[in-house]
PAKOL-606374 format. One record per residue (C-alpha): residue in three letters; x, y, z. Coordinates in Angstrom, 2 decimals, m for minus. Layout:
N
+-----+---------+---------+---------+
:   r :      px :      py :      pz :
+-----+---------+---------+---------+
: ala :       X :       Y :       Z :
...
+-----+---------+---------+---------+
END
This chain:
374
+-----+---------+---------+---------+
:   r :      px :      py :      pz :
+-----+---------+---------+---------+
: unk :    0.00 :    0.00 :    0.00 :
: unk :    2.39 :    2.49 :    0.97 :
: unk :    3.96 :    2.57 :   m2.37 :
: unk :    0.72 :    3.34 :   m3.84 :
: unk :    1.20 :    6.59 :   m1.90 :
: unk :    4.18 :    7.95 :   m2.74 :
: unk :    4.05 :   11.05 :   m4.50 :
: unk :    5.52 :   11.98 :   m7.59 :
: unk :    6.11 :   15.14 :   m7.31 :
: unk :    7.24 :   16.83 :   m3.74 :
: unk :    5.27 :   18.57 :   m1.45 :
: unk :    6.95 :   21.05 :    0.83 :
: unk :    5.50 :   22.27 :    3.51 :
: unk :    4.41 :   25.88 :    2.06 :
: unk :    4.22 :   27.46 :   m1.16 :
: unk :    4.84 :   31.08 :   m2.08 :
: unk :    1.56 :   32.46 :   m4.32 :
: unk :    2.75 :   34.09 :   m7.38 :
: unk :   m0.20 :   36.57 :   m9.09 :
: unk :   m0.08 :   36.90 :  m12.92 :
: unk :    3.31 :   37.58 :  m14.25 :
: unk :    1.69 :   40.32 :  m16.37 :
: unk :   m0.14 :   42.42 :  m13.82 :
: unk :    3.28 :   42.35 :  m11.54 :
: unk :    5.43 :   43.61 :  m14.82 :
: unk :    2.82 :   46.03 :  m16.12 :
: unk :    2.94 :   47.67 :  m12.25 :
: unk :    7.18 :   47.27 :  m13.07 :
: unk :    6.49 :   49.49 :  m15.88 :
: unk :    5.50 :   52.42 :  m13.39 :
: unk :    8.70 :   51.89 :  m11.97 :
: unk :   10.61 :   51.95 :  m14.99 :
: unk :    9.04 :   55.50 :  m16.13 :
: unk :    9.10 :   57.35 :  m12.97 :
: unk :   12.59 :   55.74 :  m11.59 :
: unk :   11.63 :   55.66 :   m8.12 :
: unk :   12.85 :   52.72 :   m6.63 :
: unk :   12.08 :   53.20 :   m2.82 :
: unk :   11.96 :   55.78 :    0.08 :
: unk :    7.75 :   55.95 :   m0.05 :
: unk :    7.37 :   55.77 :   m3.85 :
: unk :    3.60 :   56.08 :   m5.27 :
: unk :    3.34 :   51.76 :   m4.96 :
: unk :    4.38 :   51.72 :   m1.60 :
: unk :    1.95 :   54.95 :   m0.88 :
: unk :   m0.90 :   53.20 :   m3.10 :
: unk :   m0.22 :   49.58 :   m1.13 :
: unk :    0.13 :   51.31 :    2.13 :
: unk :   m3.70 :   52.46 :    1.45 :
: unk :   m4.94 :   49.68 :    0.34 :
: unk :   m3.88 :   47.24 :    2.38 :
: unk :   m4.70 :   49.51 :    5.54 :
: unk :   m8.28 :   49.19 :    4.01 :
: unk :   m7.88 :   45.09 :    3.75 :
: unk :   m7.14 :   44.97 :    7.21 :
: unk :  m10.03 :   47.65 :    8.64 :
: unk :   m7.13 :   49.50 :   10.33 :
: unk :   m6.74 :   53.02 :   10.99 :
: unk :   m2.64 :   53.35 :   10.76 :
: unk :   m0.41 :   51.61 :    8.87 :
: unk :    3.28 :   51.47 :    8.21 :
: unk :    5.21 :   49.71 :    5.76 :
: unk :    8.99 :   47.85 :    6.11 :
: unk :   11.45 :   45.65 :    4.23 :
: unk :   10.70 :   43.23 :    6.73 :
: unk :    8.31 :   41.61 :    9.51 :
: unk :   11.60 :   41.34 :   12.25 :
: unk :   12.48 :   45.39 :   11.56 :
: unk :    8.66 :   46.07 :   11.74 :
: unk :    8.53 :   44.77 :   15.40 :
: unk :   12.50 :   45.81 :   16.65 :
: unk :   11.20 :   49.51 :   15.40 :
: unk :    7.22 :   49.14 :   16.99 :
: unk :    9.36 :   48.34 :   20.68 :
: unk :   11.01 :   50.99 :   20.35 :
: unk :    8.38 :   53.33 :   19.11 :
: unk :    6.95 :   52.51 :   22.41 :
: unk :   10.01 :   53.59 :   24.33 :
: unk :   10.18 :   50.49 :   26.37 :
: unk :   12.35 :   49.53 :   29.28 :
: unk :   12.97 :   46.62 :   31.16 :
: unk :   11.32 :   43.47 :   31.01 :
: unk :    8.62 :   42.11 :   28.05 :
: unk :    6.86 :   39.28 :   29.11 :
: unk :    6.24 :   37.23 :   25.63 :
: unk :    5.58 :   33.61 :   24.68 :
: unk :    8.36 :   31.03 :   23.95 :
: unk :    6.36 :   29.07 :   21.03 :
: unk :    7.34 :   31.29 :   18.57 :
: unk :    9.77 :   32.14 :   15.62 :
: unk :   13.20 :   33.13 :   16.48 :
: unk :   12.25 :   36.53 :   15.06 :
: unk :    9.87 :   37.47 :   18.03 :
: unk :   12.36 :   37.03 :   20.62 :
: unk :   15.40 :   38.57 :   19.07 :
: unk :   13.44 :   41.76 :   18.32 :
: unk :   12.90 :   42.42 :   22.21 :
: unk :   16.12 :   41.82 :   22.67 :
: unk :   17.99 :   43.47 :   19.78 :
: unk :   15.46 :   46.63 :   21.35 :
: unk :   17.25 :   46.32 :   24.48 :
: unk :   14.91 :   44.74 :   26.54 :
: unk :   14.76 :   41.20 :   28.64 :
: unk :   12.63 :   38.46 :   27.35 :
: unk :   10.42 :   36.82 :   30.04 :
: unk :    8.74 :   34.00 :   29.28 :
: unk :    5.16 :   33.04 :   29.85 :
: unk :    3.45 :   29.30 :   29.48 :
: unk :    0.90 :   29.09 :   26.95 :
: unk :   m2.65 :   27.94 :   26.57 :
: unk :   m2.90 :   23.64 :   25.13 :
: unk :   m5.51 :   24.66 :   23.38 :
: unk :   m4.67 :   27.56 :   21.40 :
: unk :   m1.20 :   27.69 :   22.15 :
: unk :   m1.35 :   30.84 :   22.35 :
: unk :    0.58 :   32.48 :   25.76 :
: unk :   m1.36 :   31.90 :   28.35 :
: unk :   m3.34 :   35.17 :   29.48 :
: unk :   m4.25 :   33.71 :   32.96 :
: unk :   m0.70 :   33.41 :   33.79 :
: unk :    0.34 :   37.03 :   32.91 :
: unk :   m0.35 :   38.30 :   35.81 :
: unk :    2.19 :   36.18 :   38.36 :
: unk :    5.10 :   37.34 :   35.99 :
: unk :    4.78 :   40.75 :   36.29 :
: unk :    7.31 :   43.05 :   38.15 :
: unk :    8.14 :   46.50 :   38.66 :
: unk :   10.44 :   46.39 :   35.55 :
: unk :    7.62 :   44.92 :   33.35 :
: unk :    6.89 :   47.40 :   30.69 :
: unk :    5.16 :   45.45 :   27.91 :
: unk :    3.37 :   42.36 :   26.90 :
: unk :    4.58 :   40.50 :   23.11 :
: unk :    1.76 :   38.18 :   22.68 :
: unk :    1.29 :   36.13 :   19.23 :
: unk :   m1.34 :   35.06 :   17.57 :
: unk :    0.04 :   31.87 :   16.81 :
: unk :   m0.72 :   29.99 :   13.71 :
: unk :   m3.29 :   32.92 :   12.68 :
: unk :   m5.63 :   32.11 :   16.05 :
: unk :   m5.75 :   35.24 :   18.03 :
: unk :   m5.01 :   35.74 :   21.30 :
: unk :   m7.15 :   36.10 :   24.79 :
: unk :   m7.24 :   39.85 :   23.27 :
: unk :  m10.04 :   40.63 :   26.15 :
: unk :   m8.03 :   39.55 :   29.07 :
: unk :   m4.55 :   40.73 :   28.17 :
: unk :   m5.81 :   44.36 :   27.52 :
: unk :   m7.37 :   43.96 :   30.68 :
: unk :   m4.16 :   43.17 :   32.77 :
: unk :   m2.42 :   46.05 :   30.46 :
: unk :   m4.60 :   48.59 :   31.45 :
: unk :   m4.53 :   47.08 :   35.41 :
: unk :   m0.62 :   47.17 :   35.38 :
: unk :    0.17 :   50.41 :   32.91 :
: unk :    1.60 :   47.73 :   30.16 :
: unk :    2.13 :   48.84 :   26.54 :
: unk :    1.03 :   45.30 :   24.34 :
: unk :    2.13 :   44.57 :   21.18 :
: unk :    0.71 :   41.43 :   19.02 :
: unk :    3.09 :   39.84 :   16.83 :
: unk :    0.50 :   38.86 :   14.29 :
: unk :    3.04 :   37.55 :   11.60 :
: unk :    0.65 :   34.90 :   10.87 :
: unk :   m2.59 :   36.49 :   11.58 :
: unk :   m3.29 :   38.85 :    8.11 :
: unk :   m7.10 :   39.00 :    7.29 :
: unk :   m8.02 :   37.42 :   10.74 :
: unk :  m11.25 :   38.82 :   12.54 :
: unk :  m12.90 :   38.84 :   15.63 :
: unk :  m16.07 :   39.30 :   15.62 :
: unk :  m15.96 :   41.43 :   12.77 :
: unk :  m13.20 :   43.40 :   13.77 :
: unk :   m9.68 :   43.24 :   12.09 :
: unk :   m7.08 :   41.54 :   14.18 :
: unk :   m4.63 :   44.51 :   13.54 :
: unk :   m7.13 :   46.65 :   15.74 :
: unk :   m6.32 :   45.31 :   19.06 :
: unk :   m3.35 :   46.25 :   21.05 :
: unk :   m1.03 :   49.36 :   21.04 :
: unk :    0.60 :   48.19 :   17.66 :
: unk :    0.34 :   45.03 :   15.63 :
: unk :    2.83 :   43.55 :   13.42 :
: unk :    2.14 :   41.22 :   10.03 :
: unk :    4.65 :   39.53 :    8.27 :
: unk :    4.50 :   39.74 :    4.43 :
: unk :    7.27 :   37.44 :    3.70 :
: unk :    6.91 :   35.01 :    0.97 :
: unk :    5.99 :   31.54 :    3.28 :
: unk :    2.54 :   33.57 :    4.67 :
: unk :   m0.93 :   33.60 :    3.63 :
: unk :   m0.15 :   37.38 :    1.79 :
: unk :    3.12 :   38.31 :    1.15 :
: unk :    4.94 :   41.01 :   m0.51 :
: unk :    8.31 :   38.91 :   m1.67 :
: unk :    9.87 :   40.63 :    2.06 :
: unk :    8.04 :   43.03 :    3.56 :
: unk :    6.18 :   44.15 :    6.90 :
: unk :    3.61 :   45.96 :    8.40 :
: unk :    2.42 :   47.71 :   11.64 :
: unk :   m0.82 :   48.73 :   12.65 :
: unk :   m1.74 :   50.83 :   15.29 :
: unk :   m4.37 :   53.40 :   16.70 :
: unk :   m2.42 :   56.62 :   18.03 :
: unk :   m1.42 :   59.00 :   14.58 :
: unk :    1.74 :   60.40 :   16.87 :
: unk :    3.45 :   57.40 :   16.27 :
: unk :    3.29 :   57.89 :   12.43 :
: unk :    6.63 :   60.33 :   12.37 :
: unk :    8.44 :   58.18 :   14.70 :
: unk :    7.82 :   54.82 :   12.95 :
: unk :    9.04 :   56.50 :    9.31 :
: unk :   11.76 :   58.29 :   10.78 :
: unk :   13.24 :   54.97 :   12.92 :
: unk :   12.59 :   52.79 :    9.65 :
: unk :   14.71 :   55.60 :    7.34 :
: unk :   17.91 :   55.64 :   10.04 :
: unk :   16.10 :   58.56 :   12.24 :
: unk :   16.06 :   61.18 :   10.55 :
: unk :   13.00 :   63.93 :   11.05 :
: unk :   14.02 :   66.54 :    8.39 :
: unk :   16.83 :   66.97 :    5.96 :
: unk :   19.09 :   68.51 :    8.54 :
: unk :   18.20 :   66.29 :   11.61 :
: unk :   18.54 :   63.01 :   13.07 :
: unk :   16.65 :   62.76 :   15.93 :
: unk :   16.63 :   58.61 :   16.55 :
: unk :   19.03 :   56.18 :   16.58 :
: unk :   17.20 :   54.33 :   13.23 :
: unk :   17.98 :   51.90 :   10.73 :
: unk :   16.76 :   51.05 :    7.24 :
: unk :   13.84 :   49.29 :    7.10 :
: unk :   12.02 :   50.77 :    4.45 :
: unk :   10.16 :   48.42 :    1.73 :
: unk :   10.88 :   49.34 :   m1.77 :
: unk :    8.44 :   49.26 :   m5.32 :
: unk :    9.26 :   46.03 :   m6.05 :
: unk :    8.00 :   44.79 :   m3.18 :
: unk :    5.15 :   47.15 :   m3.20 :
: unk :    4.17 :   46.16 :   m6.57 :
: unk :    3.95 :   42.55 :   m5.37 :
: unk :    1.77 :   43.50 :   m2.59 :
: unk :   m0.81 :   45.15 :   m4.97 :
: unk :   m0.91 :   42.08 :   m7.10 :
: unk :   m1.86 :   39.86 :   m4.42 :
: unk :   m4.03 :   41.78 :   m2.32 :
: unk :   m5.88 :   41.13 :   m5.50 :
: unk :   m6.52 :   37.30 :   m5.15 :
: unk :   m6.16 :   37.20 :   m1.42 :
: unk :   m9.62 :   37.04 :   m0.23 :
: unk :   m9.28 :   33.80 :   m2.88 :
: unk :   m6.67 :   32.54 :   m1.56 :
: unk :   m8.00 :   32.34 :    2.03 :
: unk :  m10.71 :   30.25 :    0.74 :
: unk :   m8.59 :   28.20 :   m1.45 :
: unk :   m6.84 :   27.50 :    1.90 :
: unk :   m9.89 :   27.14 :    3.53 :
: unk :  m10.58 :   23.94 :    1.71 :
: unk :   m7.27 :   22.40 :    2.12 :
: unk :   m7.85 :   23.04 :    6.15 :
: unk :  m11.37 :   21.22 :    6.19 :
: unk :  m10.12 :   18.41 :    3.47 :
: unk :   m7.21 :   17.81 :    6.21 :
: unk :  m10.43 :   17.91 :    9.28 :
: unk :  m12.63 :   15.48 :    7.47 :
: unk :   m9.26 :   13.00 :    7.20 :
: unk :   m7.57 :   13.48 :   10.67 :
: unk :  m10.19 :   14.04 :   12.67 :
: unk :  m11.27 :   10.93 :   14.11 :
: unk :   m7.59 :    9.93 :   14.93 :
: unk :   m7.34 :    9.55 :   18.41 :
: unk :   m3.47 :    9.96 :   18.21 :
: unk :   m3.78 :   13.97 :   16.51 :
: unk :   m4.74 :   16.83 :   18.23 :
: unk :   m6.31 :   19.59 :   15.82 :
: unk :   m6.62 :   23.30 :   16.74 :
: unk :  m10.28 :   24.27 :   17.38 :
: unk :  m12.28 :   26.06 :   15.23 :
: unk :  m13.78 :   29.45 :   16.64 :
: unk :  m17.13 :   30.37 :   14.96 :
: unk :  m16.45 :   33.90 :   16.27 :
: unk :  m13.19 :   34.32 :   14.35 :
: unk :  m13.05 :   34.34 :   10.61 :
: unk :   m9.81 :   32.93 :   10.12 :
: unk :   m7.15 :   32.89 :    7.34 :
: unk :   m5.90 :   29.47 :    7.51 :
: unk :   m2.31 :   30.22 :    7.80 :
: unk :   m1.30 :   26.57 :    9.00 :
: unk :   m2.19 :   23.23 :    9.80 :
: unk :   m0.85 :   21.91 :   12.93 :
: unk :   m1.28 :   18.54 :   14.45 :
: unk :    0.08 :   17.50 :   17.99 :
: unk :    1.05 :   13.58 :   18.36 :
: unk :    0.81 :   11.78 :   21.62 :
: unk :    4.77 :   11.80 :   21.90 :
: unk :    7.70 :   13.63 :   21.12 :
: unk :    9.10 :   10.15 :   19.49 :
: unk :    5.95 :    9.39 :   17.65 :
: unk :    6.01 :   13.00 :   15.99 :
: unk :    9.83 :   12.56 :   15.05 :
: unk :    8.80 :    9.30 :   13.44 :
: unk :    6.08 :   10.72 :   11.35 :
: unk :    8.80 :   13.18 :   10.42 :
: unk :   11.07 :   10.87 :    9.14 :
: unk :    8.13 :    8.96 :    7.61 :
: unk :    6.29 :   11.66 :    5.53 :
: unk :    9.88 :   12.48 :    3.47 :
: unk :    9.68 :    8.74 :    2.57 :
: unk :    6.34 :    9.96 :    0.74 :
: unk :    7.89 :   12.73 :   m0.38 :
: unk :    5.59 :   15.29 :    1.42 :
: unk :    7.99 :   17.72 :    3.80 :
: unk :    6.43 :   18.96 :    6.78 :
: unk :    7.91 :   21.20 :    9.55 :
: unk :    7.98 :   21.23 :   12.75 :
: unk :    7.55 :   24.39 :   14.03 :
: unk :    7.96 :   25.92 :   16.44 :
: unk :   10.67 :   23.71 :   17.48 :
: unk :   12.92 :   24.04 :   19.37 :
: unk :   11.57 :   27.02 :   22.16 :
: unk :   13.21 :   30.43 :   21.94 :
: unk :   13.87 :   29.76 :   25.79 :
: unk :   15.96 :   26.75 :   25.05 :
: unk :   17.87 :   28.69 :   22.57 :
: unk :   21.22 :   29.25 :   24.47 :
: unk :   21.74 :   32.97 :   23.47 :
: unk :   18.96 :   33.36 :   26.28 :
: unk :   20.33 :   31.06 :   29.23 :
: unk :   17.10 :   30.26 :   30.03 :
: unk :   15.49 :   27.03 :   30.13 :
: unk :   11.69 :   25.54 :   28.82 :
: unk :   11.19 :   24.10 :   32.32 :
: unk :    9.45 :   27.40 :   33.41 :
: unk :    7.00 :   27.00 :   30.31 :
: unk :    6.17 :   22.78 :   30.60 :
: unk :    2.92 :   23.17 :   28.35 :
: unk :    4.35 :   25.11 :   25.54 :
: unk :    7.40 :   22.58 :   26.05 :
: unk :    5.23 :   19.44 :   25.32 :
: unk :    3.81 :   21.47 :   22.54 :
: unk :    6.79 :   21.88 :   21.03 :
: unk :    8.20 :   18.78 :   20.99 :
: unk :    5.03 :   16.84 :   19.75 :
: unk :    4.07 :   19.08 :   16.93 :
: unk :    3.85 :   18.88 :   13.17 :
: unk :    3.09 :   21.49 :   10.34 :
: unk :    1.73 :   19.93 :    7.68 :
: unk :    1.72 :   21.21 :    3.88 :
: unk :   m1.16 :   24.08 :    3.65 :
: unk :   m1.04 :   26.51 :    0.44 :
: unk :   m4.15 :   27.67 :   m1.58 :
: unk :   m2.70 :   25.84 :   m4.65 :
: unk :   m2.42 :   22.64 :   m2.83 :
: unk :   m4.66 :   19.69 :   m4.48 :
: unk :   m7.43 :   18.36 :   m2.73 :
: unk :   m6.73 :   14.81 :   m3.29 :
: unk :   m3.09 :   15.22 :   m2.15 :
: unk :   m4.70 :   16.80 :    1.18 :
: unk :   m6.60 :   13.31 :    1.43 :
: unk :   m3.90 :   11.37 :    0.00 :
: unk :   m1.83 :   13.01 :    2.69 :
: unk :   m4.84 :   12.25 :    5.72 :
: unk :   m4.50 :    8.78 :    4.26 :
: unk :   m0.35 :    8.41 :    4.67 :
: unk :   m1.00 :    9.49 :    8.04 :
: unk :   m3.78 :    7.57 :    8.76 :
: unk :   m2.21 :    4.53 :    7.57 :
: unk :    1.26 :    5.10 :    9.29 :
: unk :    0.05 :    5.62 :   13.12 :
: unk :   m2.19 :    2.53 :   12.52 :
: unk :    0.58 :    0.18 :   11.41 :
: unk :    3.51 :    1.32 :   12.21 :
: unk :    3.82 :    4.44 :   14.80 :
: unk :    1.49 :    3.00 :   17.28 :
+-----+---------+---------+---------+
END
């Protein structure tokens, strides 16, 4: 049988989405006539716009990158101290607090969600606690009630790393809305990319000047540096890919959509997987599809097996950023998001993904903890 399986062709775990090569040259041509490569050229201004109006945000910044985005929204903030953040997350979130001068301090998360765990916030606190990185991990947000809560309580900036999160809602409202600033990735991997590229989001219009003049090295006037900045601004090109896919993204989402429920309707019923819960409340952009096996050895095995089938998943996030030894810290503090960790799987989710390999994929699976992971 498992021959019969084996794919042809491989299956990575993501796949960047590529608009039509002719819309993204004709928006080249614009470049090519007016010979403005970058420093807020009329793409970026025109994608700045519209995707501000995708999201249902009222401020938005652009940058080269989702890791400058969040290093420059810290220190917009003028933090100090201590950041209390999750440890189930990319590299990126981590090193931002820190590269911003400020000490990582690591919260559990919720099993369910895994999400950091707003309920146990509150214990970590001190009187160098400034700020709270939460992240809506995966693209499912975050306890946004209870964390602005305990930010209000305790005089806490909050900041959502929402890297994955682009085109969520809550209840109708746009993830990007919550929080003191928000940050989205637009690098190639997510649901809506621009090539590179990042984004902020935020309420207060002071913070405007100070996130263009941080991203362009600090400077506030042509005679005047008045921040210690650093170039993070996005250029056309990237710009010009953003406008091409904000075009099909509300398509893609639903494309992806269908490869999330194709995996449900095969994995559900194993009692060795453990799926993330659908919210009827959130209208989500089905960023990834995570499972969680029974064991650590069990998901390293299905690792293993899946290349055999040629389908590459990922396990992520793996290992915690508070195992990582720059931080001399250790995942014992954070158990949950520890067993998380070293039991889960990403498996491949793009829009352009085929149905039948989604069930042909459910069916490897299927087939492999029956016979031979059990």
């Amino acid at each position: 049988m498992k021959n019969e399986l084996i794919f042809k062709h491989r299956i990575n775990v993501t796949q960047p989405k590529l608009p039509d090569y002719g819309m993204y040259t004709e928006l080249l041509k614009e470049v090519w006539e007016k010979k403005w490569l970058t420093n807020d050229g009329p793409l970026h201004e025109r994608f700045r716009e519209q995707v501000r109006d995708m999201l249902m945000v009222p401020q938005a910044e652009l940058f080269t990158n989702g890791h400058l985005a969040l290093e420059i929204a810290l220190k917009a903030l003028d933090l100090t101290g201590e950041v209390i953040t999750t440890p189930f997350t990319f590299a990126s979130t981590t090193h931002a607090i820190a590269n911003a001068g400020l000490k990582p301090v690591f919260c559990d998360v919720d099993p369910i969600t895994y999400n950091i765990d707003a309920t146990k916030i509150e214990r970590l606190i001190t009187p160098d606690t400034s700020a709270i990185v939460a992240v809506h991990v995966f693209g499912t947000p975050c306890d946004v009630v209870t964390i602005e809560a305990i930010a209000k309580k305790h005089n806490l900036k909050v900041i959502y790393d929402a890297a994955h999160a682009f085109g969520v809602e809550i209840n109708g409202v746009g993830i990007g809305n919550f929080g003191d600033i928000s940050m989205f990735s637009l690098h190639a991997t997510k649901v809506f990319h621009s090539i590179e590229g990042g984004l902020l989001t935020f309420k207060d219009e002071s913070l405007s000047p100070i996130l263009k003049s941080l991203k362009n090295f600090g400077i506030t006037s042509p005679e005047s540096v008045d921040y210690v900045g650093t170039n993070a601004k996005m250029n056309e090109f990237q710009a010009a890919m953003g406008l091409c896919n904000l075009e099909t993204v509300r398509n893609d989402i639903q494309m992806r959509g269908n490869v999330y429920q194709a995996y449900v309707e095969g994995l559900k019923d194993l009692v060795s997987v453990q799926l993330l819960p659908q919210d009827t409340a959130v209208k989500a952009n089905y960023a990834y599809f995570p499972i969680v096996l029974r064991s650590h050895e069990m998901r390293d095995r299905l690792f293993e097996v899946l290349k055999g089938y040629n389908v590459f998943a990922r396990k992520y996030f793996y290992p915690l950023c508070n195992d990582f030894s720059c931080y001399h810290t250790s995942s014992k503090e954070t158990p949950i998001a520890k067993g998380i960790s070293d039991n889960i799987l990403c498996l491949p989710m793009y829009a352009d993904l085929e149905i039948a390999d989604v069930k042909q994929i459910a069916e490897i699976i299927s087939f492999e903890l029956g016979e031979h992971l059990e």
